[in-house]
C-alpha positions as a printed Julia matrix, in Angstrom:
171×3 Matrix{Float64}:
  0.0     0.0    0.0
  1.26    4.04   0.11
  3.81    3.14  -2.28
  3.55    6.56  -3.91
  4.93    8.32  -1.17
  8.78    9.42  -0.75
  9.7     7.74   2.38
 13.35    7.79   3.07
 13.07    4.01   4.69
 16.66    3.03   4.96
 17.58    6.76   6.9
 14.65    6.04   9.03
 15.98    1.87   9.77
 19.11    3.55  10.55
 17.48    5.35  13.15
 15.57    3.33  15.11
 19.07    0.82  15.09
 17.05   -2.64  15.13
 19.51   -4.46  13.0
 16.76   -7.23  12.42
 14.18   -5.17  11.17
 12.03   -6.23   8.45
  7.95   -5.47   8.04
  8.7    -2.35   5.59
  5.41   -2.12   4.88
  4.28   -1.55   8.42
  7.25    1.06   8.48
  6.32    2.98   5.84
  2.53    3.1    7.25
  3.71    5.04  10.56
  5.81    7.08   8.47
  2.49    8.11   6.89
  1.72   12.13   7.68
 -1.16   11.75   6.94
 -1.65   15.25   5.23
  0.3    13.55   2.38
 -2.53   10.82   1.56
 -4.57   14.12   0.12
 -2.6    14.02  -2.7
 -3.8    12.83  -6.76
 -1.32   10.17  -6.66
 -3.06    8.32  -3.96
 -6.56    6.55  -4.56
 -9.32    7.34  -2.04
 -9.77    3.86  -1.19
 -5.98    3.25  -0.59
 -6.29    6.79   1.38
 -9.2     5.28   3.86
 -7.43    2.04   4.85
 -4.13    3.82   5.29
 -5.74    6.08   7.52
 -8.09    3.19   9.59
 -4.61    1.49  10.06
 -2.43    4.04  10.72
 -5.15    5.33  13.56
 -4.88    1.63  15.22
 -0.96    1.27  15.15
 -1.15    4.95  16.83
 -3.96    3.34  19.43
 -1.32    0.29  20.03
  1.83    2.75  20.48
  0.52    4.86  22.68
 -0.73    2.18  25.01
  2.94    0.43  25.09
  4.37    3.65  25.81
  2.08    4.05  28.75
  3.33    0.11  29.79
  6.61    0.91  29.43
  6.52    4.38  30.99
  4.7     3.07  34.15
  6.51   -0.02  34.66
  9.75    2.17  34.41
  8.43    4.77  37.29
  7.09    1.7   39.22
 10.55    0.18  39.59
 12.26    3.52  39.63
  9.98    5.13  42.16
  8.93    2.97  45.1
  8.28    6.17  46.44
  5.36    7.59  44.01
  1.56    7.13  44.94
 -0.28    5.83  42.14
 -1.64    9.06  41.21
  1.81   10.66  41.0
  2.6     7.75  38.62
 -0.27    8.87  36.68
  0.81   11.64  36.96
  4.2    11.93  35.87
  3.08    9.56  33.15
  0.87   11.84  31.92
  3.37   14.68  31.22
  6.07   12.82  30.15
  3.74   11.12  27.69
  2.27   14.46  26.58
  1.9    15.83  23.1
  5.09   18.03  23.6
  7.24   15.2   24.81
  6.3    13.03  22.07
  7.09   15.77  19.53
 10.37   15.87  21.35
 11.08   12.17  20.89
 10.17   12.1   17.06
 12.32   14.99  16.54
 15.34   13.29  18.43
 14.49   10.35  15.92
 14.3    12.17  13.71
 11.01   11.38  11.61
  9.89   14.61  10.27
 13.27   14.13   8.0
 12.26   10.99   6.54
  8.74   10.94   6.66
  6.46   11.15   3.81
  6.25   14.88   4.37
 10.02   15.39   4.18
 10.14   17.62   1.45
  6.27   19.03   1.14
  6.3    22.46   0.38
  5.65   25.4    2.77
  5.56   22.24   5.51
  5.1    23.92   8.94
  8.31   23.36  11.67
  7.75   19.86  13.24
  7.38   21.61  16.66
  3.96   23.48  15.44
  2.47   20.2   14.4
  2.63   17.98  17.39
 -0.61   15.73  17.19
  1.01   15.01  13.75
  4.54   14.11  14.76
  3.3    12.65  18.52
  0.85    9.88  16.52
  3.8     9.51  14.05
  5.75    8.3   17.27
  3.53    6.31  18.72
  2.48    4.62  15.57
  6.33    3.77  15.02
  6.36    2.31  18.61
  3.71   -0.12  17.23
  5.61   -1.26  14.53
  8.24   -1.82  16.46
  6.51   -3.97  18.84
  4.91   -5.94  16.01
  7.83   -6.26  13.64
  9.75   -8.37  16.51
  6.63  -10.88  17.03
  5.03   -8.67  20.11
  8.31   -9.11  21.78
  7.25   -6.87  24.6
 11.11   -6.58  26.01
 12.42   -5.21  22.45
  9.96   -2.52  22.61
 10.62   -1.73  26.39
 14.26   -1.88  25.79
 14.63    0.17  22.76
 11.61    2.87  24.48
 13.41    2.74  27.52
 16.87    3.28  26.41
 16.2     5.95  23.7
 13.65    7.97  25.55
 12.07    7.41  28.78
 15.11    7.2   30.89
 16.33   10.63  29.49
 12.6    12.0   30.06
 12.08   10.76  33.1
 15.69   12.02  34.59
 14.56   15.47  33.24
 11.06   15.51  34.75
 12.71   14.67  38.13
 15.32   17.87  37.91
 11.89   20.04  37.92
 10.98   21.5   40.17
C-alpha cells in the first residue's frame, strides 16, 4: 500500500538501530503524515485504509508507551503514589514530549512529508509528529513478534530514561 509516497526508509531503519528489522510495509505506514494521503497520486480507497490502520498502530503505540513508561516509574519510584505515577506519566507522555522524541528520531526528516512544500516546523504540528511516534512504537513492537522486552528496551533506552531524569530535575 502508500507506495507513492517518498519515504526515506533506509535513513529512518538507521534510526531506530534494530539491526533485524524487516515489516517495511508496516514502516512505511507510521511514516504516513497523513496530510500527504490528500494528494492525486493516492486513490481514495488506498487513502481510507491507510488512515483506519495508521489510527490503530497509533492506538497500540501509545498504550505500550504508557506500559513501558509506568513499569519504568514503578521500579524507579517505590516512592510515588499511584496518582503521582499517573501523573508523571501523563506529562512525560504528553503531546510536547512526544514531539520531542520524534524529533530526536528524527522522523519529520524521513517521513512522507520530508520535502512538502511550505511544511510547517515539526514543533507546530505535534498531534502530527506525537501519533507519528507512537504509531512507530507499534511497529516496532509488532515487527519483533510482540516481543514486549524489544519494545521496552529500545523505548526505555532511547527515551524514557532521558525523560524521566529530566522531569525529576523540575521543580
Amino acid at each position: 500500500m502508500i507506495h507513492k509516497l517518498d519515504i526515506k526508509l533506509e535513513e529512518a531503519k538507521q534510526a531506530i538501530a534494530i539491526t533485524d528489522f524487516t515489516h517495511d510495509d508496516l514502516l512505511k505506514l507510521a511514516l504516513t503524515d497523513l496530510s500527504t494521503l490528500q494528494l492525486p497520486a493516492v486513490l481514495k480507497s488506498e487513502q481510507q485504509v491507510s488512515v483506519l490502520q495508521y489510527r490503530r498502530l497509533a492506538f497500540l503505540g501509545d498504550r505500550l508507551l504508557d506500559a513501558v513508561l509506568a513499569d519504568y516509574l514503578f521500579a524507579a519510584h517505590p516512592e510515588l503514589s499511584n496518582q503521582d505515577l499517573d501523573g508523571w506519566r501523563q506529562d512525560i507522555t504528553c503531546r510536547e514530549s512526544l514531539i520531542k522524541f520524534a524529533i530526536d528520531l528524527g522522523l519529520p526528516n524521513f517521513c512522507s512529508s520530508w520535502n512538502r512544500p511550505k511544511r510547517k516546523p515539526p514543533e507546530s504540528e505535534p498531534g502530527v509528529y506525537g501519533e507519528m511516534f507512537e504509531a512507530l512504537v507499534a511497529v516496532i513492537y509488532l515487527d519483533g513478534d510482540r516481543n514486549f522486552e524489544r519494545v521496552y528496551g529500545w523505548l526505555r533506552d532511547r527515551f524514557i530514561k532521558k525523560a524521566v531524569e529530566s522531569y525529576e530535575e523540575q521543580p
